[in-house]
PDB file with SEQRES, HELIX, SHEET and CRYST1 records, atoms N, CA, C and O in Angstrom:
SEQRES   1 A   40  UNK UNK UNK UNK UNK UNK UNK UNK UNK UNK UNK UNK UNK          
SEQRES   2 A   40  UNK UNK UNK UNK UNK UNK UNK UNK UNK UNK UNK UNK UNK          
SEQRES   3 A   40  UNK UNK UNK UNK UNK UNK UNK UNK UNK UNK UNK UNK UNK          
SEQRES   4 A   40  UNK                                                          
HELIX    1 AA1 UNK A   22  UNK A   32  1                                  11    
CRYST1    1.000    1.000    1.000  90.00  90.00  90.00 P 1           1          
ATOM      1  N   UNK A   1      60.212 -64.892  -2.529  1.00  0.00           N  
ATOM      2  CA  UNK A   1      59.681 -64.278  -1.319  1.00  0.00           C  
ATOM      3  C   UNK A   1      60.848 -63.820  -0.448  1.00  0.00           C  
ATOM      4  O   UNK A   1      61.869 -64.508  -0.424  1.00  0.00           O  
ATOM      5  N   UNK A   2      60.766 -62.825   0.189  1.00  0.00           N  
ATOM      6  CA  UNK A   2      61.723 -62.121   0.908  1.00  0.00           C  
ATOM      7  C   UNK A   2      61.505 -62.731   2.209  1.00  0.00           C  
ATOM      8  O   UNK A   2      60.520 -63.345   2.618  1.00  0.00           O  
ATOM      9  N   UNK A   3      62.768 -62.411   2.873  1.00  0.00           N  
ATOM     10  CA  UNK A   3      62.965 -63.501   4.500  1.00  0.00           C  
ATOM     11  C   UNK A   3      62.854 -62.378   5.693  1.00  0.00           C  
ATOM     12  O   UNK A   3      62.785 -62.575   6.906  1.00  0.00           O  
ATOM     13  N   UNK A   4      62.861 -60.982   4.879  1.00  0.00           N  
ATOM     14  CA  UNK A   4      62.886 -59.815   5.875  1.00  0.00           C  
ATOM     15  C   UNK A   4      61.728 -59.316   6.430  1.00  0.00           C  
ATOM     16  O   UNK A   4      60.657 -59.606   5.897  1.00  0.00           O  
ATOM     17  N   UNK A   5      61.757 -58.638   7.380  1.00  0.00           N  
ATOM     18  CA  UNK A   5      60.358 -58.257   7.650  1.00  0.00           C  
ATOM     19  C   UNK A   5      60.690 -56.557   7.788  1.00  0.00           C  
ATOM     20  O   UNK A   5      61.778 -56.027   8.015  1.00  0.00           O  
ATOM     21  N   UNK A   6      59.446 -55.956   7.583  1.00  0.00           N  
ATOM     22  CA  UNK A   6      59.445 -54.176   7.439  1.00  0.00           C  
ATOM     23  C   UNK A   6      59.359 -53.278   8.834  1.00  0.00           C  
ATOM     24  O   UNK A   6      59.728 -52.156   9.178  1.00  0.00           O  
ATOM     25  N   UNK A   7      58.493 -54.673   9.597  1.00  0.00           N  
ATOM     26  CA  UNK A   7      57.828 -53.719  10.476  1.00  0.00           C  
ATOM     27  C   UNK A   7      57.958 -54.919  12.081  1.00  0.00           C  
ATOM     28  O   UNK A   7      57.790 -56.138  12.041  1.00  0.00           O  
ATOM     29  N   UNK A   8      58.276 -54.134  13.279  1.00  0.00           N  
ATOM     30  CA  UNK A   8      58.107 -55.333  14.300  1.00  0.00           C  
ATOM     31  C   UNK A   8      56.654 -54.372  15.118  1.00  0.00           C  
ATOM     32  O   UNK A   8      56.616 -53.143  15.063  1.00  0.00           O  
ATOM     33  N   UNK A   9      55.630 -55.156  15.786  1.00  0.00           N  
ATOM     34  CA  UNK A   9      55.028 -54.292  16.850  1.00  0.00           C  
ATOM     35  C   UNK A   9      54.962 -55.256  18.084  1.00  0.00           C  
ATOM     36  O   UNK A   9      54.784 -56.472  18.010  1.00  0.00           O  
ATOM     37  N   UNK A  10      55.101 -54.658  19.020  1.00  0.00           N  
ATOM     38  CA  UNK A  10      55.722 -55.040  20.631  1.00  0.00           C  
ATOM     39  C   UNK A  10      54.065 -54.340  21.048  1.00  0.00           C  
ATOM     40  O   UNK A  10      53.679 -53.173  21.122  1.00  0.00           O  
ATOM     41  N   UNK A  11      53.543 -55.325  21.209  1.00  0.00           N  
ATOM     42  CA  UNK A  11      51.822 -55.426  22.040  1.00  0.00           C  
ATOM     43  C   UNK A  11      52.353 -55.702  23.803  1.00  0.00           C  
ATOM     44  O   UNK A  11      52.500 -56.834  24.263  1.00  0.00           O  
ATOM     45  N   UNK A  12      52.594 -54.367  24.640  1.00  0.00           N  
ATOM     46  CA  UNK A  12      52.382 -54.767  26.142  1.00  0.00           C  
ATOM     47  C   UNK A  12      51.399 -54.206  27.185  1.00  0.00           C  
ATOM     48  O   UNK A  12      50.639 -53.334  26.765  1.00  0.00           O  
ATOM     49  N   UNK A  13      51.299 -54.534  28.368  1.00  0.00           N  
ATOM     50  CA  UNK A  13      50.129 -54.292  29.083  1.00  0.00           C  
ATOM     51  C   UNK A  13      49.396 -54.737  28.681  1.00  0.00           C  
ATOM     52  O   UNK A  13      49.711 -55.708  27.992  1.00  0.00           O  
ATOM     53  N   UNK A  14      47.766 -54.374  28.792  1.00  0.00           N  
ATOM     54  CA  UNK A  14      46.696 -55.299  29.308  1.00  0.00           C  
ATOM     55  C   UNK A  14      46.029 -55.242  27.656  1.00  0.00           C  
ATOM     56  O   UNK A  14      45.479 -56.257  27.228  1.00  0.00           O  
ATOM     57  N   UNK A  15      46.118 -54.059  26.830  1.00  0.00           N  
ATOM     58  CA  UNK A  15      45.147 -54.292  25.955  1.00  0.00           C  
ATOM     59  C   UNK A  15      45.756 -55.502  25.179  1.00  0.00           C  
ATOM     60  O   UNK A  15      46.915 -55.916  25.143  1.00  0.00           O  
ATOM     61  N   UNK A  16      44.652 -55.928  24.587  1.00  0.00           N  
ATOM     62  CA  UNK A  16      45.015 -57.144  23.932  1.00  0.00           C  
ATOM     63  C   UNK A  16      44.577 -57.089  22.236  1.00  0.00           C  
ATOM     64  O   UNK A  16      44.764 -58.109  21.573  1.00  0.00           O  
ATOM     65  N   UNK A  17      44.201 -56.301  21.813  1.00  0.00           N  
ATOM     66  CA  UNK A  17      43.461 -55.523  20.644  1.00  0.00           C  
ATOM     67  C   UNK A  17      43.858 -54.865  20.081  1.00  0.00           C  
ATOM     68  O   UNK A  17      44.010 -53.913  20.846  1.00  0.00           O  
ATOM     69  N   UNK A  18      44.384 -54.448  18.694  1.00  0.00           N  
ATOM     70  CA  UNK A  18      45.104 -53.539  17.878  1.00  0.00           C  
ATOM     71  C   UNK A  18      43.861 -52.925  17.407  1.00  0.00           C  
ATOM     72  O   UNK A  18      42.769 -53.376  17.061  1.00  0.00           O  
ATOM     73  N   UNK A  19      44.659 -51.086  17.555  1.00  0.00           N  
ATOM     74  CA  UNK A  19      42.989 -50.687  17.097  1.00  0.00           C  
ATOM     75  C   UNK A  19      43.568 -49.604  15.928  1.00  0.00           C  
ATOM     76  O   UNK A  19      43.986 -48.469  16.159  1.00  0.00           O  
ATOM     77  N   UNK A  20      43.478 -50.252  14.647  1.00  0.00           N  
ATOM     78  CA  UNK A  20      43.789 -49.649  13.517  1.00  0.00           C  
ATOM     79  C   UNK A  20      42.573 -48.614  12.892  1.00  0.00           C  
ATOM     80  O   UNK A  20      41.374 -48.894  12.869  1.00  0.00           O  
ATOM     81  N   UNK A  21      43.267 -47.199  12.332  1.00  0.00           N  
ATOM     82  CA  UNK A  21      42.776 -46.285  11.435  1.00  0.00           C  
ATOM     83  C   UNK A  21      42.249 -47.001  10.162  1.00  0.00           C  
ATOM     84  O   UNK A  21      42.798 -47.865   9.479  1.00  0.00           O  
ATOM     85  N   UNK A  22      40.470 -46.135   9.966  1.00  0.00           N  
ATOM     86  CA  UNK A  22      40.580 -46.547   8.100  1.00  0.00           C  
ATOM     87  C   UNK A  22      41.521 -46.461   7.404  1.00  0.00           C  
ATOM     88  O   UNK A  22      41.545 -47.389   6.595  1.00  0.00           O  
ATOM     89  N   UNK A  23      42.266 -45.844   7.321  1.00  0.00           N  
ATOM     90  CA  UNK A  23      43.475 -45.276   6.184  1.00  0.00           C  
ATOM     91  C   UNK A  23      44.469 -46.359   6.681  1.00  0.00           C  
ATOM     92  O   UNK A  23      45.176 -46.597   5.702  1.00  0.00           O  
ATOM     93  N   UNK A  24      44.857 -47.106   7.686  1.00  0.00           N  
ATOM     94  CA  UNK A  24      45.929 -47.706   8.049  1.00  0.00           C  
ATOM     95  C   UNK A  24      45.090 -49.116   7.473  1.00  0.00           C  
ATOM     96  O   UNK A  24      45.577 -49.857   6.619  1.00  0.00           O  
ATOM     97  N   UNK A  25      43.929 -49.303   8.018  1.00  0.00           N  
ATOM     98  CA  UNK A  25      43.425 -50.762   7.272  1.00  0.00           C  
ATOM     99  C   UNK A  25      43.417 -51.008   6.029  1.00  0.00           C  
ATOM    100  O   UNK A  25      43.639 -52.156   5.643  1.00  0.00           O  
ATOM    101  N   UNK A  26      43.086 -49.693   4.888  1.00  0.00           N  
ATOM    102  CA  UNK A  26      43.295 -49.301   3.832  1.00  0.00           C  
ATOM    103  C   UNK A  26      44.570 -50.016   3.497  1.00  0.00           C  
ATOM    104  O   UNK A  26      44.563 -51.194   3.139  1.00  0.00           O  
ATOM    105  N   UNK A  27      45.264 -49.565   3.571  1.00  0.00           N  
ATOM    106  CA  UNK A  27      46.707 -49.781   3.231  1.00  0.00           C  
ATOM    107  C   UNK A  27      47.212 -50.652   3.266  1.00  0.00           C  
ATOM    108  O   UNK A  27      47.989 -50.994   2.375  1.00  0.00           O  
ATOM    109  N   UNK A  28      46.875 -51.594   4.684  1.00  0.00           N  
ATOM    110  CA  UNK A  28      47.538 -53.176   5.127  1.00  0.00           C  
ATOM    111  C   UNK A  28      46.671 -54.308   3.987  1.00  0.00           C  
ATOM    112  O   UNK A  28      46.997 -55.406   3.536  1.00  0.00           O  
ATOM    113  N   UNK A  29      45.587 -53.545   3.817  1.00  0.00           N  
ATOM    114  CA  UNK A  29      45.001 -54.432   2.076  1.00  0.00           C  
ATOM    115  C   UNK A  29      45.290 -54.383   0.819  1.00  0.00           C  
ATOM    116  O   UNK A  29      45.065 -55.250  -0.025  1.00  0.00           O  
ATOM    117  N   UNK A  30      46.040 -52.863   0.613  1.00  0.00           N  
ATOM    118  CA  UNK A  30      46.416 -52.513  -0.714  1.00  0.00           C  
ATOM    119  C   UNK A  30      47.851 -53.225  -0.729  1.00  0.00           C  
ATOM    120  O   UNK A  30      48.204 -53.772  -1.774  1.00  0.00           O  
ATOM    121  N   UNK A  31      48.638 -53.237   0.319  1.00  0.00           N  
ATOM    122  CA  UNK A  31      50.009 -53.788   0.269  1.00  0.00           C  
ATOM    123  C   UNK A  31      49.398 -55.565   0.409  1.00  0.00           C  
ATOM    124  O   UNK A  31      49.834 -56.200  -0.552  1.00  0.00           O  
ATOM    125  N   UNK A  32      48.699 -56.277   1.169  1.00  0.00           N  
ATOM    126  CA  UNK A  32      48.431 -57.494   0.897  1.00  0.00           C  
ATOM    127  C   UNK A  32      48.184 -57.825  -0.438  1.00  0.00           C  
ATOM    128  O   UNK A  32      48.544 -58.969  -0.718  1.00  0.00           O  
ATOM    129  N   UNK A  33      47.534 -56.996  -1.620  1.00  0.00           N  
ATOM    130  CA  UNK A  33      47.564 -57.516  -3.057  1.00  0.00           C  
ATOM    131  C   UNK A  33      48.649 -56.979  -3.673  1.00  0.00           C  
ATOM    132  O   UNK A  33      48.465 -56.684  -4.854  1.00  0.00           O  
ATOM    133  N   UNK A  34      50.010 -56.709  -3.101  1.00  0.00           N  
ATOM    134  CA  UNK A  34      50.653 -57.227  -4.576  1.00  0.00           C  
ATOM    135  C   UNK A  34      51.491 -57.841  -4.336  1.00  0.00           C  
ATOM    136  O   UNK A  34      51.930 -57.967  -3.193  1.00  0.00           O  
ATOM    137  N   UNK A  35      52.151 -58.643  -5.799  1.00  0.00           N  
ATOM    138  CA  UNK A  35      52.287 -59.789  -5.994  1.00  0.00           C  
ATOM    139  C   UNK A  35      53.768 -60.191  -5.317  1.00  0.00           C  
ATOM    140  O   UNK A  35      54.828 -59.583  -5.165  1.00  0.00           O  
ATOM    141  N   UNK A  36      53.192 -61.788  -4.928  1.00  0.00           N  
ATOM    142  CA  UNK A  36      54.306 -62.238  -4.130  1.00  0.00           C  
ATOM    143  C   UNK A  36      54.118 -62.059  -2.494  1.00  0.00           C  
ATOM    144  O   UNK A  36      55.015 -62.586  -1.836  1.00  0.00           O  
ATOM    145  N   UNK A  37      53.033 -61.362  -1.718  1.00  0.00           N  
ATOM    146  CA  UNK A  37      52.555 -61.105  -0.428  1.00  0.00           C  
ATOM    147  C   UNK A  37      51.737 -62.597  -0.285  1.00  0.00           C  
ATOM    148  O   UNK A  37      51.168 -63.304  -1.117  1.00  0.00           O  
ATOM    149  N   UNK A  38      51.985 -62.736   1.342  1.00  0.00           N  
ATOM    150  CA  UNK A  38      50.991 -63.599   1.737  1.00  0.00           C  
ATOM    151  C   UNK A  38      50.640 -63.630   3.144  1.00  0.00           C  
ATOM    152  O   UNK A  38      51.632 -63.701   3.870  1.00  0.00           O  
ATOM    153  N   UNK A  39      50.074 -63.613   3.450  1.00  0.00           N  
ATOM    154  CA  UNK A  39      48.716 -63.322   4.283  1.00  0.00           C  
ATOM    155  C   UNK A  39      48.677 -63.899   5.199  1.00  0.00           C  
ATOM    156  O   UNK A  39      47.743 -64.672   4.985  1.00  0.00           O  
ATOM    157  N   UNK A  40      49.279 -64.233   6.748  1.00  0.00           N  
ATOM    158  CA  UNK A  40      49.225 -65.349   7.483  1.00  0.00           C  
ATOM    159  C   UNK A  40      48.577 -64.614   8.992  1.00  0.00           C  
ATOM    160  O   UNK A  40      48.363 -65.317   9.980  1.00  0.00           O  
TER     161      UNK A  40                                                      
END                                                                             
C-alpha cells in the first residue's frame, strides 16, 4: 500500500456537504475497486 496521497480537498465556509457529479461518483467507485485500495 502506498503512503502517498493523489488528491488534498480544503472544505471552507459554511457548506458542510460535498456535492459530487455522476461521472465524478462514477469514478471514485471504479478507482475504489482496484486492487490494493481501501476505503476509509
Amino acid at each position: 500500500m502506498s503512503d502517498t496521497f493523489s488528491k488534498i480537498e480544503l472544505i471552507s465556509g459554511v457548506a458542510r456537504r460535498r456535492r459530487f457529479t455522476t461521472e465524478q461518483k462514477l469514478a471514485i467507485v471504479a478507482e475504489s475497486m482496484q486492487p490494493g485500495m481501501s476505503i476509509s
